[in-house]
N, C-alpha and C positions, 0 to 999 in steps of 0.2 A: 504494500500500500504506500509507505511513504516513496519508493521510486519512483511510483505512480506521479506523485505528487510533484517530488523532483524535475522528472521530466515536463512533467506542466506549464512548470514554473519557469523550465530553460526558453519554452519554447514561447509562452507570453514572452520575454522576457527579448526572444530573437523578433519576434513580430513586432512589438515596438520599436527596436530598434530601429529595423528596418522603416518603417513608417516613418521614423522621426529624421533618418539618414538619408530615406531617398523617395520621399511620397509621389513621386511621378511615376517612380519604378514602379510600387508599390499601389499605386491605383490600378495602373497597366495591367499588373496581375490578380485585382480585384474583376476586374471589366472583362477581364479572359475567362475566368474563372466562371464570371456569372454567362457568359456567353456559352460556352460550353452547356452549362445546365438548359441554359433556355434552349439549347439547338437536341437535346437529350431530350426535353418536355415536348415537342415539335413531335420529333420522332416516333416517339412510344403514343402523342396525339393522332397521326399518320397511320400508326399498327391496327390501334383500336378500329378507328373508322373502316379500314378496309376490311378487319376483321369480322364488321358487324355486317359489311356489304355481300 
């Protein structure tokens, strides 16, 4: 449990930084990130339909 925890805390700890260090970067990879999902939600949106067709 406490590694757990550990590791948590490294990884808040790298995300801020990174945020605080290079927020342009770090949007970029927000914006990717939610792109991805939304192109995911599309997709399996696309399965259903034709499935039900």
């Amino acid at each position: 449990m406490d590694t757990k925890k550990i590791l948590m805390g490294a990884l808040v700890v790298f995300v801020l930084f990174t945020i605080i260090t290079q927020p342009v970067k770090a949007a970029e990879i927000v914006q990717i990130g939610f792109q991805g999902i939304s192109d995911a939600a599309k997709g399996i949106g696309r399965f259903m339909t034709e499935l039900v067709r």
